[in-house]
Every structure is written in structure tokens, then in C-alpha cells.
Backbone as a chain_set.jsonl record, in Angstrom:
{"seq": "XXXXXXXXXXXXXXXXXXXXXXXXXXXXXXXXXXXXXXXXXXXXXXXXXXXXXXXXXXXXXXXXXXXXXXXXXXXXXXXX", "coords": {"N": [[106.67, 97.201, 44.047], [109.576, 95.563, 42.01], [111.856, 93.216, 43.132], [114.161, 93.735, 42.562], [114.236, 96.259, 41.412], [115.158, 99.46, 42.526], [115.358, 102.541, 43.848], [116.646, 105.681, 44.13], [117.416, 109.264, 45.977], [117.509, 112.334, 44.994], [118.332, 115.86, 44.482], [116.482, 118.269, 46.496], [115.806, 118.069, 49.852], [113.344, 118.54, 52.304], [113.139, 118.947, 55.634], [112.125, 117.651, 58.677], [113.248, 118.776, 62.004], [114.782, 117.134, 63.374], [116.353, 115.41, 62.106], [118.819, 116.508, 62.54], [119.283, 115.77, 65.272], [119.383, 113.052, 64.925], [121.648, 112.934, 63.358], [123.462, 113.962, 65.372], [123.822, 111.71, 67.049], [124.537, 109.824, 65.327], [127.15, 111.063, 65.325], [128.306, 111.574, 67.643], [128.215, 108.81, 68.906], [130.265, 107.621, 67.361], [128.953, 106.154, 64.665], [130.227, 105.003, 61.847], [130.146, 104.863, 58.497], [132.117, 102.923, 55.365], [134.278, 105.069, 56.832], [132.907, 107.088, 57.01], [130.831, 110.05, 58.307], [127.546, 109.491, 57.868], [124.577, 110.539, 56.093], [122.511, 109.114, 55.319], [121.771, 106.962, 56.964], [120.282, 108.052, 58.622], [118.945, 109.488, 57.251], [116.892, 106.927, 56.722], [116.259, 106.369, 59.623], [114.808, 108.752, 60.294], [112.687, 108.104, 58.673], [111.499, 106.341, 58.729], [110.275, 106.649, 61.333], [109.118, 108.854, 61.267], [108.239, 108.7, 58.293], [108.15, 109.475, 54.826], [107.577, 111.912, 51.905], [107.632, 110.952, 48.981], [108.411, 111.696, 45.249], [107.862, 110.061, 42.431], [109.939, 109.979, 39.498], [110.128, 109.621, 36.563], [112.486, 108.128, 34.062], [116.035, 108.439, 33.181], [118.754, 107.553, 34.953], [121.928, 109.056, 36.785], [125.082, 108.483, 38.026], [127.36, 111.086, 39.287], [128.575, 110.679, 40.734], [131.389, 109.272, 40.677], [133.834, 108.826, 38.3], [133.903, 107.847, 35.867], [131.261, 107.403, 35.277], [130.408, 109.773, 35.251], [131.653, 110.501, 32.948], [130.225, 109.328, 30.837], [127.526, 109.909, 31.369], [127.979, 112.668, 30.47], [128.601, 111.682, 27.545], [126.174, 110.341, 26.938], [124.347, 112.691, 27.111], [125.057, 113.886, 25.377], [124.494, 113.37, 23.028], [121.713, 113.899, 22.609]], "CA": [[107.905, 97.397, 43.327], [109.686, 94.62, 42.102], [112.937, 93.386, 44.145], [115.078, 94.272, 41.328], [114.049, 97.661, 41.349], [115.983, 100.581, 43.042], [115.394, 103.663, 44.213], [117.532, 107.16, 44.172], [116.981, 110.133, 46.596], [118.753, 113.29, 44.759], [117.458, 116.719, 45.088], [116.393, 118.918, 47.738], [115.057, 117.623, 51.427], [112.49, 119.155, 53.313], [113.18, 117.613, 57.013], [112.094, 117.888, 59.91], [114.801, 119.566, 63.115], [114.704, 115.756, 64.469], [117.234, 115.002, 61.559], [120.097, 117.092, 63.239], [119.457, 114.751, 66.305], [119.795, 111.922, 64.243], [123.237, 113.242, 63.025], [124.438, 114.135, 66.454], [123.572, 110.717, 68.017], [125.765, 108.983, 64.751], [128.461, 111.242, 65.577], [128.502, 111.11, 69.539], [128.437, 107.118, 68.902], [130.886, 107.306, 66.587], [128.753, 105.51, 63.766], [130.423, 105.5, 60.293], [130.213, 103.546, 57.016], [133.059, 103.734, 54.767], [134.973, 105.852, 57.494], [132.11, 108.756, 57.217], [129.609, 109.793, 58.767], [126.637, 109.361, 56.574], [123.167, 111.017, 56.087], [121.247, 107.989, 54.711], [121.239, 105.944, 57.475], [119.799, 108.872, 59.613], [117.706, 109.821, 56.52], [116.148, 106.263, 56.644], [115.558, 106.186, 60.744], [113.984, 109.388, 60.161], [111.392, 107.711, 57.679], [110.881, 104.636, 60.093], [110.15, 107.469, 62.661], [108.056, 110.076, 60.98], [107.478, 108.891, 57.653], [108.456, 110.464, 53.756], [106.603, 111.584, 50.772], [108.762, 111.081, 47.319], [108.171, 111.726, 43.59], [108.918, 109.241, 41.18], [110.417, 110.838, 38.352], [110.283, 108.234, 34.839], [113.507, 108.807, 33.231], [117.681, 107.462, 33.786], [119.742, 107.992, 36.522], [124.1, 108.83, 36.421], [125.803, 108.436, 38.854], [127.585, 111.882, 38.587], [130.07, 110.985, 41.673], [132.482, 108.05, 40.048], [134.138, 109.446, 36.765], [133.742, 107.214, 34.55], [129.796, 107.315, 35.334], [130.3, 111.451, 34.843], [131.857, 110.464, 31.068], [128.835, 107.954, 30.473], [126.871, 110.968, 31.14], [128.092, 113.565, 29.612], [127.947, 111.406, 26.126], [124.465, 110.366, 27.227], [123.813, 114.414, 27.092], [125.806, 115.065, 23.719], [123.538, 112.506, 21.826], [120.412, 114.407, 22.683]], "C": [[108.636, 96.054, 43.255], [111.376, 94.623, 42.794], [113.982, 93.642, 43.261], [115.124, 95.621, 41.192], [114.636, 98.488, 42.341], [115.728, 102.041, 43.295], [116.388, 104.586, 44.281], [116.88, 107.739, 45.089], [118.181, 111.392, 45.749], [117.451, 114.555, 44.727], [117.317, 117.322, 45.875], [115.41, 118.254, 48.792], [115.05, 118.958, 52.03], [112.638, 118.552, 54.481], [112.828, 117.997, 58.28], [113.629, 118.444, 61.016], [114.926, 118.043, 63.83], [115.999, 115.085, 63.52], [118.593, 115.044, 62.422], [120.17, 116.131, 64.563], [119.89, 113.512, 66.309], [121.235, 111.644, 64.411], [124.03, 113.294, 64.237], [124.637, 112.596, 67.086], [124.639, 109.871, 66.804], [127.173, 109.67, 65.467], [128.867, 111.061, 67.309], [128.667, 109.936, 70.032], [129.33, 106.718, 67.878], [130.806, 106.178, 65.179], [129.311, 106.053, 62.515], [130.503, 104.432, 59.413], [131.295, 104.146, 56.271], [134.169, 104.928, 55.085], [134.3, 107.376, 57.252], [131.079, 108.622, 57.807], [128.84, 110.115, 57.75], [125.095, 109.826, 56.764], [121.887, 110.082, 55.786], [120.903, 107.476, 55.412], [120.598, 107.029, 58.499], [118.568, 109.099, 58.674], [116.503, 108.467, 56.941], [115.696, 106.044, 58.786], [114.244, 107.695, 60.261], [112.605, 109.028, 58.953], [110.858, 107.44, 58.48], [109.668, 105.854, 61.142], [108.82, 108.186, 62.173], [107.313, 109.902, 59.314], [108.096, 109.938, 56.216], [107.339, 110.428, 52.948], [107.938, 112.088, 49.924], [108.037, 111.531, 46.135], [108.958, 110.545, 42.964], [108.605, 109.366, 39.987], [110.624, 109.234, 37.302], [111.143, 108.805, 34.18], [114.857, 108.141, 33.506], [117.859, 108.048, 34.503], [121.285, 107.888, 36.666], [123.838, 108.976, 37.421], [126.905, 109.548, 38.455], [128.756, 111.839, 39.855], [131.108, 110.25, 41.226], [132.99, 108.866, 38.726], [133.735, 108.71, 35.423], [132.174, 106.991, 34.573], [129.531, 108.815, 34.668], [130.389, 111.528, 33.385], [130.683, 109.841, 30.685], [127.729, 109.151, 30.245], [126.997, 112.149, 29.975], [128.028, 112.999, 28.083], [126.509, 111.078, 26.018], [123.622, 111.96, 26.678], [124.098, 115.043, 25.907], [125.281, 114.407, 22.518], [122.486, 112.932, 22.054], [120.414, 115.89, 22.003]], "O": [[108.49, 95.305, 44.22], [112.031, 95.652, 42.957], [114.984, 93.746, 43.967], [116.181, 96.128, 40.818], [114.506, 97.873, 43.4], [116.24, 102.678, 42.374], [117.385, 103.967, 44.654], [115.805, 107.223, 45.394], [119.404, 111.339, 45.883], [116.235, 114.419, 44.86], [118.308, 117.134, 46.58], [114.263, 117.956, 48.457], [115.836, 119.883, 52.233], [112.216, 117.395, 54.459], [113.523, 118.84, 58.848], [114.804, 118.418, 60.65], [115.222, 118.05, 65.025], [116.688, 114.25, 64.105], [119.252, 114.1, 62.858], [121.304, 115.743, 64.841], [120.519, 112.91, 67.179], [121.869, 110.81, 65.058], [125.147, 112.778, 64.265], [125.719, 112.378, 67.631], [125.575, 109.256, 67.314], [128.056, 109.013, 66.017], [129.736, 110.366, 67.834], [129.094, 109.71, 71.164], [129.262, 105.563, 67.457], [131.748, 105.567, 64.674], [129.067, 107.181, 62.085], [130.89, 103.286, 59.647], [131.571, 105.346, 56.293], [134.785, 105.577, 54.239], [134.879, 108.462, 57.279], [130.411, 107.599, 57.959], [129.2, 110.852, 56.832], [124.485, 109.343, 57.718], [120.686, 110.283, 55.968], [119.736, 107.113, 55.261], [120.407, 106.408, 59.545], [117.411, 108.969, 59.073], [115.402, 108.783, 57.391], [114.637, 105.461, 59.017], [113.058, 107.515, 59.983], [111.753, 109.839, 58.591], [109.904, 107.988, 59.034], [108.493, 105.664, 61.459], [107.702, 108.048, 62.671], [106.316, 110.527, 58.952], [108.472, 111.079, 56.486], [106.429, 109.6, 52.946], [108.777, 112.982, 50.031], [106.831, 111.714, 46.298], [110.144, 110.213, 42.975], [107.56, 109.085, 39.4], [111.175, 108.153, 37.508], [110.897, 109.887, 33.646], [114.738, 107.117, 34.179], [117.257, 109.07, 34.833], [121.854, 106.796, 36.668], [122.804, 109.424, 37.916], [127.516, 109.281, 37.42], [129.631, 112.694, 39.986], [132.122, 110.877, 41.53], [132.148, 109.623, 38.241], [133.371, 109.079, 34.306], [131.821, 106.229, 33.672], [128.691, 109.04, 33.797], [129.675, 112.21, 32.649], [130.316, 110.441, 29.676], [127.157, 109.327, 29.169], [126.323, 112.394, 28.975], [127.446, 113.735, 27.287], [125.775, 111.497, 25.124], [122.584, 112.122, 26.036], [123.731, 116.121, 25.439], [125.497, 114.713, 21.345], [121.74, 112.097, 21.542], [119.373, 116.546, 21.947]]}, "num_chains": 1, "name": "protein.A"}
């Protein structure tokens, strides 16, 4: 992949019960990014650890949490 290139995770996770351990050990250490606690950086030990399998889907990608990414979309969707 080239270093320019980017990845998404959206969708449903299948995960192992070793996640929730993950999660407890951010929150019991009080790790947070952005003043939250966060699933990604637990998602990515749990790779390191055990390992994922992905799909990669050929197609765009919104950003459907920012608003003005949600409007971008939705005209994206009303020209098709």
C-alpha cells in the first residue's frame, strides 16, 4: 500500500472477549485521546496481539460525523 494511502474501519466487529480487557485496562489507567476513551487504540493492540482479517471495499468514503462532510454527502447521494 502506498504511504499516501489510508485505511477506514466502519461496520460491524467480530472480536474476540480480550477486547473488553483492553477497554478496562484504558479506563483503570485513565488513557484518553481527545478527553475520551477510545476504541481504536485498543482495537489496534488487539490486532498486534491476535491479529485481523478486513475487506477492502473499492468505492468513496464520508465522513458522516463532521457536518459539513454529512452535506458533501448527502449531495454526493442526490447526483446518483
Amino acid at each position: 500500500m502506498d504511504d499516501d494511502t489510508y485505511l477506514t474501519v466502519f461496520g460491524q466487529y467480530v472480536l474476540s472477549p480480550r477486547i473488553f480487557e483492553l477497554l478496562h485496562e484504558s479506563i483503570e489507567h485513565n488513557i484518553r485521546e481527545s478527553g475520551e476513551f477510545q476504541l481504536t487504540p485498543c482495537l489496534d493492540k488487539l490486532r498486534q496481539e491476535e491479529g485481523f482479517t478486513g475487506y477492502v471495499v473499492n468505492g468513496r468514503c464520508y465522513d458522516l460525523g463532521v457536518p459539513d462532510a454529512y452535506l458533501k454527502t448527502l449531495k454526493n447521494f442526490g447526483k446518483k
